[in-house]
DSSP file (Angstrom, degrees, kcal/mol; ACC not computed):
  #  RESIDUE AA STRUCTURE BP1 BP2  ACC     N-H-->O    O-->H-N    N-H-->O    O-->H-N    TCO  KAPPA ALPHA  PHI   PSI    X-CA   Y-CA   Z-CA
    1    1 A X              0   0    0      0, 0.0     6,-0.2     0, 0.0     2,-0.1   0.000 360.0 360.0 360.0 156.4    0.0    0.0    0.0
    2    2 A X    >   -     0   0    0      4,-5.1     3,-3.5     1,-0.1     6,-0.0  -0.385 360.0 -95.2 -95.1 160.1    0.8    3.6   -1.0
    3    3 A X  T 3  S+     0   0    0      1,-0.3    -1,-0.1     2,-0.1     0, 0.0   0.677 131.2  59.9 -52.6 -13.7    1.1    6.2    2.1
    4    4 A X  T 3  S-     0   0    0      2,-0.1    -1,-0.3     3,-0.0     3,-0.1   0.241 121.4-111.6-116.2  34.5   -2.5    6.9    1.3
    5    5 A X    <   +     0   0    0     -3,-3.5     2,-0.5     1,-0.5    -2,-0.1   0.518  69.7 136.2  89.5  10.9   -3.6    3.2    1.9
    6    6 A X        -     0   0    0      1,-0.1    -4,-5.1    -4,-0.0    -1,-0.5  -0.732  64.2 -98.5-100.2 169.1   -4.3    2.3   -1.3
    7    7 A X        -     0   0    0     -2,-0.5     2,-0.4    -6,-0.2    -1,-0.1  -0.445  33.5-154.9 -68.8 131.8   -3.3   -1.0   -2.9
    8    8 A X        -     0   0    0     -2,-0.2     2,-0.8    -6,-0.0    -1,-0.0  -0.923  22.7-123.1-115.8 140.6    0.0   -0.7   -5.2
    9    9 A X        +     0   0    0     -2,-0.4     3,-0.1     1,-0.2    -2,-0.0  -0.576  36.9 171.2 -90.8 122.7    0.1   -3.2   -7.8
   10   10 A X        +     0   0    0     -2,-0.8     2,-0.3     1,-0.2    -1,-0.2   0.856  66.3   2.8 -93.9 -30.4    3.6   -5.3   -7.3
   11   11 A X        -     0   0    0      2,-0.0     2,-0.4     0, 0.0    -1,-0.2  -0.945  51.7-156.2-155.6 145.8    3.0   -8.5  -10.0
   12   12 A X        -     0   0    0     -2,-0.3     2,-0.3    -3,-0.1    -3,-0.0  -0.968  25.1-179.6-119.7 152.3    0.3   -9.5  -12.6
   13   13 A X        -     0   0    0     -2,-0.4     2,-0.1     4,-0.1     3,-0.0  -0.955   3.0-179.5-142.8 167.6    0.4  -13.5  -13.3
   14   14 A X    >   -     0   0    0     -2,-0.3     3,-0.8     1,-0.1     2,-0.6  -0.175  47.7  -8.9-135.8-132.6   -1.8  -15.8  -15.8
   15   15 A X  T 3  S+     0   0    0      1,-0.2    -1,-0.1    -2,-0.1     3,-0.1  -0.716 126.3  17.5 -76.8 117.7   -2.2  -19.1  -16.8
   16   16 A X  T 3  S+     0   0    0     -2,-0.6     2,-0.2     1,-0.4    -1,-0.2   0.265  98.5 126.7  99.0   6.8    0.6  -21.8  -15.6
   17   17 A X    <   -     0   0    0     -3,-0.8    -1,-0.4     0, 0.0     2,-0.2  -0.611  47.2-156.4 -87.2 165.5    1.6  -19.2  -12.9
   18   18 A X        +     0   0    0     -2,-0.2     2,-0.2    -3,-0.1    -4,-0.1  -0.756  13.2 175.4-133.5 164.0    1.8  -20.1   -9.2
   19   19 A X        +     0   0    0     -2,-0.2    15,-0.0    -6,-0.0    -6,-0.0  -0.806  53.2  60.7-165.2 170.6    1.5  -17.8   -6.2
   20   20 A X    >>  +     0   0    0     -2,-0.2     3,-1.1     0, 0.0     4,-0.8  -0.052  63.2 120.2  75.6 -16.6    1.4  -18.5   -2.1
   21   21 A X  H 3> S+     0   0    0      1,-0.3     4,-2.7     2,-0.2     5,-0.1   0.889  71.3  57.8 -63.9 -53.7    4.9  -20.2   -1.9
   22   22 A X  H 3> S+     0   0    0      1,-0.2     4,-1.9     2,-0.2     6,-0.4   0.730 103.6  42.7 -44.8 -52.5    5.9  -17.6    0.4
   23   23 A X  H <4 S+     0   0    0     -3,-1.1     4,-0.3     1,-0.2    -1,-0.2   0.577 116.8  47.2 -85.9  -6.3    3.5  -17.9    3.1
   24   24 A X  H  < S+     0   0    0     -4,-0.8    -2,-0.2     2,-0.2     3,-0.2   0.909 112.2  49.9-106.2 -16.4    3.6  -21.6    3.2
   25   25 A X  H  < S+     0   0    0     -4,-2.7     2,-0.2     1,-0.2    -3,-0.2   0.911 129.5  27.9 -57.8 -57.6    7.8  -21.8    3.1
   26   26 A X  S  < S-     0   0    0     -4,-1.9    -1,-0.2    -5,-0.1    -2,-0.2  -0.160  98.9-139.3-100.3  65.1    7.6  -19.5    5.7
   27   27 A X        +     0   0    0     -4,-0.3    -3,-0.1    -3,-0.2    -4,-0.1   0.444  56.9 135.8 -62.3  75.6    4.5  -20.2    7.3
   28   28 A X        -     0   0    0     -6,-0.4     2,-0.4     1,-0.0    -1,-0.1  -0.110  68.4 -88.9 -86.1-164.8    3.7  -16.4    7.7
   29   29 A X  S    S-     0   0    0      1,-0.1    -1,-0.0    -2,-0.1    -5,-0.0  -0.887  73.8 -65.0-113.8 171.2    0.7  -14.6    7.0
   30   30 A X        -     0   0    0     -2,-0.4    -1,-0.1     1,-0.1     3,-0.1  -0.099  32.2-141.5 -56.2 151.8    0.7  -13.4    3.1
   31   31 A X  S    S-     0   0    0     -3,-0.1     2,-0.4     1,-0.1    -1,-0.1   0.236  78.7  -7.1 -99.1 -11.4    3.1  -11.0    2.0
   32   32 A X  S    S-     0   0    0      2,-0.0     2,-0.4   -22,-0.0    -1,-0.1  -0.992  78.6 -78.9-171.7-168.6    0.5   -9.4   -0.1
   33   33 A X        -     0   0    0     -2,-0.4     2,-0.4    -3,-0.1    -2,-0.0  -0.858  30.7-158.4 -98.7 136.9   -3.2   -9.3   -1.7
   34   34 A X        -     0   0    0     -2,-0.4     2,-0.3     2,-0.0    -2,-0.0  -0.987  14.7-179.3-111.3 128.4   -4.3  -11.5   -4.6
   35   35 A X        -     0   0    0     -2,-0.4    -2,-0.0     0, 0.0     0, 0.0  -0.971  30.3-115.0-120.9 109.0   -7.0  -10.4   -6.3
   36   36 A X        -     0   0    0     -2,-0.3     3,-0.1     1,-0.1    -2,-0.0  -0.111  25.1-175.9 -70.9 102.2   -8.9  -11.9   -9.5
   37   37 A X  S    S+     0   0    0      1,-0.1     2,-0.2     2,-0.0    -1,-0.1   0.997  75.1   3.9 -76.8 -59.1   -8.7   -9.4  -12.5
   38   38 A X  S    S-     0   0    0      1,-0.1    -1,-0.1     0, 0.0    -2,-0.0  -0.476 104.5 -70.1 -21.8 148.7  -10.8  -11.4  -14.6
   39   39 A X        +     0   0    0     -2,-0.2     2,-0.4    -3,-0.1    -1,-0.1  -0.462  64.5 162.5 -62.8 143.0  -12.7  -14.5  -14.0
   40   40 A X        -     0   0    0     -3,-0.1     2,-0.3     2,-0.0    -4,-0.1  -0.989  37.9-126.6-158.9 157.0  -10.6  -16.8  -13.7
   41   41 A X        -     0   0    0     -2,-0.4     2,-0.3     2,-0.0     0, 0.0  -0.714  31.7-159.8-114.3 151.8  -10.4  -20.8  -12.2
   42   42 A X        -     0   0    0     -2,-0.3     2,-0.5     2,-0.0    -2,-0.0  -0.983  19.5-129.7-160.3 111.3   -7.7  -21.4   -9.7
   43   43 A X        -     0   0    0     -2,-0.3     2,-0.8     2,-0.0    -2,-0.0  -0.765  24.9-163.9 -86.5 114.2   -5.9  -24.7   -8.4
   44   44 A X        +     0   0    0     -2,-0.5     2,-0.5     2,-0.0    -2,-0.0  -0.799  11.4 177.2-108.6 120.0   -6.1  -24.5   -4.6
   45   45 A X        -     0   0    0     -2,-0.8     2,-0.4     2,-0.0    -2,-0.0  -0.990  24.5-137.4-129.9 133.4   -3.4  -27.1   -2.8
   46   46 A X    >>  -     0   0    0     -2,-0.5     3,-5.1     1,-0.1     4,-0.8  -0.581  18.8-108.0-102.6 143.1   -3.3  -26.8    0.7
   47   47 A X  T 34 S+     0   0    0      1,-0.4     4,-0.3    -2,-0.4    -1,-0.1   0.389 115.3  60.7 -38.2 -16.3   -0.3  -26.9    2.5
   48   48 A X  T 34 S+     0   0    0     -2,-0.5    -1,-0.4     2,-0.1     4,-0.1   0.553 118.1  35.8 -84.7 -33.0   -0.5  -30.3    4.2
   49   49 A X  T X> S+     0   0    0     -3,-5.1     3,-2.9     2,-0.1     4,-1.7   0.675  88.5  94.4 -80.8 -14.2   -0.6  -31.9    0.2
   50   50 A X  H 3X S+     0   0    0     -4,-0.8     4,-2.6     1,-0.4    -2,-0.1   0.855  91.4  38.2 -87.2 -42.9    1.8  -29.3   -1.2
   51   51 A X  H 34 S+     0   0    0     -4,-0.3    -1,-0.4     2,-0.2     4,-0.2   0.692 115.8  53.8 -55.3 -12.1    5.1  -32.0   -0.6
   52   52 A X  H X> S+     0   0    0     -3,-2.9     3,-4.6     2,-0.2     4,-1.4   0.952 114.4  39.6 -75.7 -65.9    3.0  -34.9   -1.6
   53   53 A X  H 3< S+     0   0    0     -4,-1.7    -2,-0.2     1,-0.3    -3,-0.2   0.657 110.4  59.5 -38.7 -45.8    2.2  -32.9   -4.8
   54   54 A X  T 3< S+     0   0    0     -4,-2.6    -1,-0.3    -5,-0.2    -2,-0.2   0.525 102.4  57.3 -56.2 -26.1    6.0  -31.6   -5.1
   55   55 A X  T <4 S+     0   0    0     -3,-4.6    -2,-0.2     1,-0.3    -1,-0.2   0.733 103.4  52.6-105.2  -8.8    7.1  -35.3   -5.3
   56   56 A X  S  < S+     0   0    0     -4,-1.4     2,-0.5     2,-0.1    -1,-0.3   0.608  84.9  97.4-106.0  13.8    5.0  -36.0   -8.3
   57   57 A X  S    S-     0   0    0      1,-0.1     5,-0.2     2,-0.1    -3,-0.1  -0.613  86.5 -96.4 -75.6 146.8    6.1  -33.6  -10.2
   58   58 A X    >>  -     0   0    0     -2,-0.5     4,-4.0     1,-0.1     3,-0.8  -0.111  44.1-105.4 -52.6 144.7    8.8  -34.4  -12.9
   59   59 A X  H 3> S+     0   0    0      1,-0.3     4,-1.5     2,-0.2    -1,-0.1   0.664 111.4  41.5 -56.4  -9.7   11.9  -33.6  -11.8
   60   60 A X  H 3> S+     0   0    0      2,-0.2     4,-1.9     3,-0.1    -1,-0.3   0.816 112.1  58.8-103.4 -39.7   13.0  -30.4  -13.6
   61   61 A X  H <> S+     0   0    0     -3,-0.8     4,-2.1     2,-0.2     5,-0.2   0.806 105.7  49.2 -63.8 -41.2    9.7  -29.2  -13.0
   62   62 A X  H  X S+     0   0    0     -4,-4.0     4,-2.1    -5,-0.2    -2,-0.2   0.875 108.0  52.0  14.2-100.6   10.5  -29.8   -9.4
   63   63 A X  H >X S+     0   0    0     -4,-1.5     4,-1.3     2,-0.2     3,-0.8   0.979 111.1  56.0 -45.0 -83.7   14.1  -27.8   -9.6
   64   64 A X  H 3X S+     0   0    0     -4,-1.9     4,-1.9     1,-0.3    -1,-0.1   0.517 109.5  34.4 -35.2 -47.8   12.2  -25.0  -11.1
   65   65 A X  H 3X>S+     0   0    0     -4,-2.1     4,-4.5     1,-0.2     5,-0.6   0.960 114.8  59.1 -82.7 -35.8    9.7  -24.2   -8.8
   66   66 A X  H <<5S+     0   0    0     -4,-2.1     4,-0.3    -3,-0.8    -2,-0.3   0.806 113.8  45.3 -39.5 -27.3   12.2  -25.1   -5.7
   67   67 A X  H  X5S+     0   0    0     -4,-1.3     4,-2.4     2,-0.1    -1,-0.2   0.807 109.8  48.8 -87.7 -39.6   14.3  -22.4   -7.3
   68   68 A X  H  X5S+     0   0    0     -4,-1.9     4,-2.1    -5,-0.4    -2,-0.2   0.846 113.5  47.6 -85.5 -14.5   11.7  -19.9   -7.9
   69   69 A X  H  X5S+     0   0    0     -4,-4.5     4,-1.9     2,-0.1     5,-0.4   0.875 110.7  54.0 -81.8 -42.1   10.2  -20.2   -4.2
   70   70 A X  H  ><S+     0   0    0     -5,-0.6     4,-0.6    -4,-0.3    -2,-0.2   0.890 109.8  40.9 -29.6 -59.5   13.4  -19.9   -3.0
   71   71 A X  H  X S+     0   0    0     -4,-2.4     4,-3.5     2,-0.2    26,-0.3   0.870 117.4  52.5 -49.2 -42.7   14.2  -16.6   -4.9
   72   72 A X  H  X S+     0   0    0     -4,-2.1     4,-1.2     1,-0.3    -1,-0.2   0.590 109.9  48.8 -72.0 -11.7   10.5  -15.2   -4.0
   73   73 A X  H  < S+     0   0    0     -4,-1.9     4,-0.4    -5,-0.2    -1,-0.3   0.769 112.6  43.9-100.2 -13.4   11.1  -16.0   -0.6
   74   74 A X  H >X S+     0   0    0     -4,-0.6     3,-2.5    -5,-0.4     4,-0.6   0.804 116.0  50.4 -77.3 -72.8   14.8  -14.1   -0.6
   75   75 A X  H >X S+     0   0    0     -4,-3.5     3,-2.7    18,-0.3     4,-0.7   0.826 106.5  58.0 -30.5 -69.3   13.1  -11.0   -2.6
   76   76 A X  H >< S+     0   0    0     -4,-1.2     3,-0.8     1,-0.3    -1,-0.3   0.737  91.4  70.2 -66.5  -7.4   10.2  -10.8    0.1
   77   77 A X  H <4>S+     0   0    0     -3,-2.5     5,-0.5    -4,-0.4     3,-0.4   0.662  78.5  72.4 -49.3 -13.7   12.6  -10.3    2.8
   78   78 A X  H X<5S+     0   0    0     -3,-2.7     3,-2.3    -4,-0.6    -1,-0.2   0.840  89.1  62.9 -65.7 -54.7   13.1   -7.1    1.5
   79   79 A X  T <<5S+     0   0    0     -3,-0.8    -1,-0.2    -4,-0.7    -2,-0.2   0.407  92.4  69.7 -82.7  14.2    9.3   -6.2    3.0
   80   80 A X  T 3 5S-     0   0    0     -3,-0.4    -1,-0.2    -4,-0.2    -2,-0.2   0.570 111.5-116.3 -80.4 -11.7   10.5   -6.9    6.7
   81   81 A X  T < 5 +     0   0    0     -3,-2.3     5,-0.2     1,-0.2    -3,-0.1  -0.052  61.6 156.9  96.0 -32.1   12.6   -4.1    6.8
   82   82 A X     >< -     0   0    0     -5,-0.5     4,-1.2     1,-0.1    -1,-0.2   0.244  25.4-163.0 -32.9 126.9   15.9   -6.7    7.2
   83   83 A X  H  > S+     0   0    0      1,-0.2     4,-0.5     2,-0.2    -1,-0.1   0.552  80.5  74.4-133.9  40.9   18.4   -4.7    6.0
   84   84 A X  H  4 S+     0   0    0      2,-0.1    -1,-0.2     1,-0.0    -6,-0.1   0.671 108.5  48.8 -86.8 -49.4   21.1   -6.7    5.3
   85   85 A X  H  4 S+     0   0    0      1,-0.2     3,-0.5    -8,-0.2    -2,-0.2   0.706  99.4  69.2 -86.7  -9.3   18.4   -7.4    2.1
   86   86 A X  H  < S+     0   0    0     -4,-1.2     2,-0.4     1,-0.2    -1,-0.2   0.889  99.2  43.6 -55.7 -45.4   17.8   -3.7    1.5
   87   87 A X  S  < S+     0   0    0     -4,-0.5     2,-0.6     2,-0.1    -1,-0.2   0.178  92.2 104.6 -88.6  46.4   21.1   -2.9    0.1
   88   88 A X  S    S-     0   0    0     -3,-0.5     2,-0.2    -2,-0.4     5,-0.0  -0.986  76.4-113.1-119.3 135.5   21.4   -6.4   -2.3
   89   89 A X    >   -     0   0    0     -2,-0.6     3,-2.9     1,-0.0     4,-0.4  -0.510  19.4-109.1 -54.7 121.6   20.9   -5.7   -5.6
   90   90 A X  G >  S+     0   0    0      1,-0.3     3,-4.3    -2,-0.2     4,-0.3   0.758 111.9  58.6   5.0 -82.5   17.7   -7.0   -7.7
   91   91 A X  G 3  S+     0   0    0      1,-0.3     4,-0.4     2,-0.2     3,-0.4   0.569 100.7  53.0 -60.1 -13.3   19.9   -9.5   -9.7
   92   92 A X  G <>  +     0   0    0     -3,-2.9     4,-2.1     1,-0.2    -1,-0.3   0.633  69.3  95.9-115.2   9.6   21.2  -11.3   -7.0
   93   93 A X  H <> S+     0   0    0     -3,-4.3     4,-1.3    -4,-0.4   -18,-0.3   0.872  86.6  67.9 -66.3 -18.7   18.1  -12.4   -5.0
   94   94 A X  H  > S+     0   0    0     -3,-0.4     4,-1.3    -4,-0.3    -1,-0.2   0.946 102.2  35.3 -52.0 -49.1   18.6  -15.7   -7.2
   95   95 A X  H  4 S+     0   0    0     -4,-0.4    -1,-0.3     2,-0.2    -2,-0.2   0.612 108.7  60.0 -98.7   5.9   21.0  -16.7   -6.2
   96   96 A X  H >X S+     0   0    0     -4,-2.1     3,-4.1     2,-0.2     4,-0.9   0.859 107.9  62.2 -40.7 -85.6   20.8  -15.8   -2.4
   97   97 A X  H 3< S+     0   0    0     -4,-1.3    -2,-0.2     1,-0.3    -3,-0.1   0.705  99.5  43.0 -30.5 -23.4   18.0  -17.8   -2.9
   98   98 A X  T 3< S+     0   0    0     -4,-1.3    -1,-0.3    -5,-0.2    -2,-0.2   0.641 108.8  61.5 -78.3 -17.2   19.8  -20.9   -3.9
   99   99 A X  T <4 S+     0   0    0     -3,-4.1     2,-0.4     1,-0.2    -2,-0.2   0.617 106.2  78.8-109.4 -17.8   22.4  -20.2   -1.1
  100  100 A X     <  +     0   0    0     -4,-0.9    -1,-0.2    -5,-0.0     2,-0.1  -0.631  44.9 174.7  -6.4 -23.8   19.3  -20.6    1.3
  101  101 A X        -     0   0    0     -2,-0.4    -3,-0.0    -3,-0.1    -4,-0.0  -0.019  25.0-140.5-107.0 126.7   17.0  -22.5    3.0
  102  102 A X        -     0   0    0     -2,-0.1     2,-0.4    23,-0.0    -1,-0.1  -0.485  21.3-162.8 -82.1 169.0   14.0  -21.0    5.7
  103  103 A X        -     0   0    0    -77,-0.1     2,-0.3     2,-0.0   -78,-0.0  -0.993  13.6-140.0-147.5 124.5   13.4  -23.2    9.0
  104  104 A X        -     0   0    0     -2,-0.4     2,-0.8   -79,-0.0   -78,-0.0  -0.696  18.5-169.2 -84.8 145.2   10.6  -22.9   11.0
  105  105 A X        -     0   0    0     -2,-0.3     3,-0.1     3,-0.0     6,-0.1  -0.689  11.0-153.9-147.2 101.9   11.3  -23.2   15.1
  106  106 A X    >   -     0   0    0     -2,-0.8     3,-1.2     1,-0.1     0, 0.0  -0.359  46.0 -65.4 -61.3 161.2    8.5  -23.5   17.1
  107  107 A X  T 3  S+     0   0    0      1,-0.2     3,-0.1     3,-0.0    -1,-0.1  -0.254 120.6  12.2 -56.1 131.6    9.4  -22.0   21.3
  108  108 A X  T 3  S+     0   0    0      1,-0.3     2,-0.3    -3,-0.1    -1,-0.2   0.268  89.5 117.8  99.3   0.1   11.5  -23.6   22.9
  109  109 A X    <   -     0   0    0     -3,-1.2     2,-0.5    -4,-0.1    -1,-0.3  -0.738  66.8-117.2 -96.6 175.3   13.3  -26.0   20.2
  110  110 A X        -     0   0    0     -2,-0.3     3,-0.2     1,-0.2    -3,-0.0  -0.910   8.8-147.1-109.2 108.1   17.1  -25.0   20.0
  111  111 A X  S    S-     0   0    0     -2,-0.5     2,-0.3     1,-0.2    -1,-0.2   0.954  81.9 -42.4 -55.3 -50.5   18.7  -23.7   16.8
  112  112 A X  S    S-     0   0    0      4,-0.0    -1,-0.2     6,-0.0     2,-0.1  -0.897  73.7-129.2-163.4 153.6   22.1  -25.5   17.8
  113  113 A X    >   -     0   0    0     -2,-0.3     3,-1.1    -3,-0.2     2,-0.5  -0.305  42.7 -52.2 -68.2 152.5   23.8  -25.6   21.5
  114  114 A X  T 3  S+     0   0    0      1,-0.2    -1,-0.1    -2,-0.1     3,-0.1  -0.448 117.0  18.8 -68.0 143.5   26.4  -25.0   22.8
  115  115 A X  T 3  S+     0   0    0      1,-0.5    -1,-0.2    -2,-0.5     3,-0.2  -0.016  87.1 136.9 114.1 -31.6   29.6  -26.6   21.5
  116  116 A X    <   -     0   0    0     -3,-1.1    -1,-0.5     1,-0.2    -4,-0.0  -0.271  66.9 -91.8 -65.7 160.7   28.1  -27.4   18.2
  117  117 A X        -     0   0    0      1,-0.1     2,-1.2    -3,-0.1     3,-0.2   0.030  34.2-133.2 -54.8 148.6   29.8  -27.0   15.4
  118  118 A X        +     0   0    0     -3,-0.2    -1,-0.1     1,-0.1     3,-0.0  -0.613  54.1 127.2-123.8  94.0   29.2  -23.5   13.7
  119  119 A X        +     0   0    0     -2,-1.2     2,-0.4     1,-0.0    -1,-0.1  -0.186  59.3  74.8-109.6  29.1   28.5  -23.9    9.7
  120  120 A X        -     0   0    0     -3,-0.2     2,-0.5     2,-0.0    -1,-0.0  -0.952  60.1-157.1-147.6 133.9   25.5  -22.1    9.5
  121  121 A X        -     0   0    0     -2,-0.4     2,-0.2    -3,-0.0    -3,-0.0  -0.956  18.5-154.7-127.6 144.9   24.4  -18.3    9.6
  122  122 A X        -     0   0    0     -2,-0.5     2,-0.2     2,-0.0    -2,-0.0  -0.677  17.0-162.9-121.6 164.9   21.2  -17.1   10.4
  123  123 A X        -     0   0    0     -2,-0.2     2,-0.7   -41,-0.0    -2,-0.0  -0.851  27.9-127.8-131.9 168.6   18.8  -14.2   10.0
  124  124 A X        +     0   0    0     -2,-0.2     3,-0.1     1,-0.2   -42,-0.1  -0.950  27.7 177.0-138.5  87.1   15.9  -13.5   12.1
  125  125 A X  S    S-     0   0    0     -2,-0.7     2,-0.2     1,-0.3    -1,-0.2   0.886  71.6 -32.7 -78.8 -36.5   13.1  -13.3    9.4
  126  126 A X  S    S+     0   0    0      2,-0.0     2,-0.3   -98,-0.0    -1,-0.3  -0.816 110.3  50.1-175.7 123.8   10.1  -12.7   12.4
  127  127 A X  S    S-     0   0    0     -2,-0.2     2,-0.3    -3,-0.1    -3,-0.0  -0.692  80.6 -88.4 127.9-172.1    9.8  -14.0   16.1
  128  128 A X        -     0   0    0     -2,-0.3     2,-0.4     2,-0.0    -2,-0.0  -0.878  23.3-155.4-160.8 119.1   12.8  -13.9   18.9
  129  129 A X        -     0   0    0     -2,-0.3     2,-0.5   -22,-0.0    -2,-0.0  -0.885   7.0-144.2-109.4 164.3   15.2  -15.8   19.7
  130  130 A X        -     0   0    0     -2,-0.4     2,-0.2     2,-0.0    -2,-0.0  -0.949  12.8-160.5-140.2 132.0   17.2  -16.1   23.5
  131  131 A X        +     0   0    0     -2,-0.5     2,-0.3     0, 0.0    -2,-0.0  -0.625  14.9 174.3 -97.0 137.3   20.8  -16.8   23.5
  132  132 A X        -     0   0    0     -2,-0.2     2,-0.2     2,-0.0   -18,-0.1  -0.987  18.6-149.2-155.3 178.5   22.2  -18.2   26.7
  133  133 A X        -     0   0    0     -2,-0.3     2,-0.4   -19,-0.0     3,-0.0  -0.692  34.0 -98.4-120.9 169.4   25.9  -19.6   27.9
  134  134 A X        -     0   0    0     -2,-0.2    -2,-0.0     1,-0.1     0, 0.0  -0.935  24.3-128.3 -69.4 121.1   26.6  -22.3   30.7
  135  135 A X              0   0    0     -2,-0.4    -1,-0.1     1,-0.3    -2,-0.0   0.689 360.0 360.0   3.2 -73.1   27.4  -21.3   33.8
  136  136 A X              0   0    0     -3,-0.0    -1,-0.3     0, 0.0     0, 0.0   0.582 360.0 360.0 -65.5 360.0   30.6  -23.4   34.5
């Protein structure tokens, strides 16, 4: 939305295009409104099939969309404010998105302890985490 609350139009899509990835990789609430310009018929797979669905697709068809939620889910970081993702250029949210992956962590499970090994850096898309040391 524009400062005066109206809807700004980010994407138009048509026939063989997909939308949702985004709130069901990172099972947020939607990142924007879809709205029906025309009449149009719509394949609705709900989020509990959508890996059943993923494994019968052909493999390349697969890759493809595994690459293109990936990217759409790097790009919408952008609208968190993050701003490590403000200053990255357009062209390269592909491939951040290949470099990738989001993780959901319900309270209370532990992104890694101490002592583990540290190969992974993280970013804080939405929610809190608490950091703590041992005593000894």
């Amino acid at each position: 939305m524009d400062e005066d609350g109206k809807e700004v139009k980010a994407s138009e899509f048509g026939p063989g295009a997909y939308f949702g990835e985004i709130a069901i990789a990172m099972d947020l609430p939607r990142t924007a409104t879809v709205r029906a310009d025309e009449r149009s018929m719509l394949l609705e797979i709900h989020k509990k099939y959508l890996k059943r669905f993923m494994e019968l697709a052909p493999p390349d068809a697969r890759d493809e969309l595994t690459r293109v939620v990936r990217e759409r889910c790097a790009h919408s970081f952008k609208a968190y404010g993050i701003p490590f993702f403000e200053r990255i250029p357009e062209d390269m949210f592909a491939l951040l998105g290949e470099m990738m992956d989001t993780i959901e962590y319900p309270k209370g499970r532990a992104v890694f302890n101490e002592g583990d090994s540290g190969d992974q850096f993280y970013i804080i898309v939405s929610g809190h985490v608490k950091i703590s040391v041992s005593s000894e």
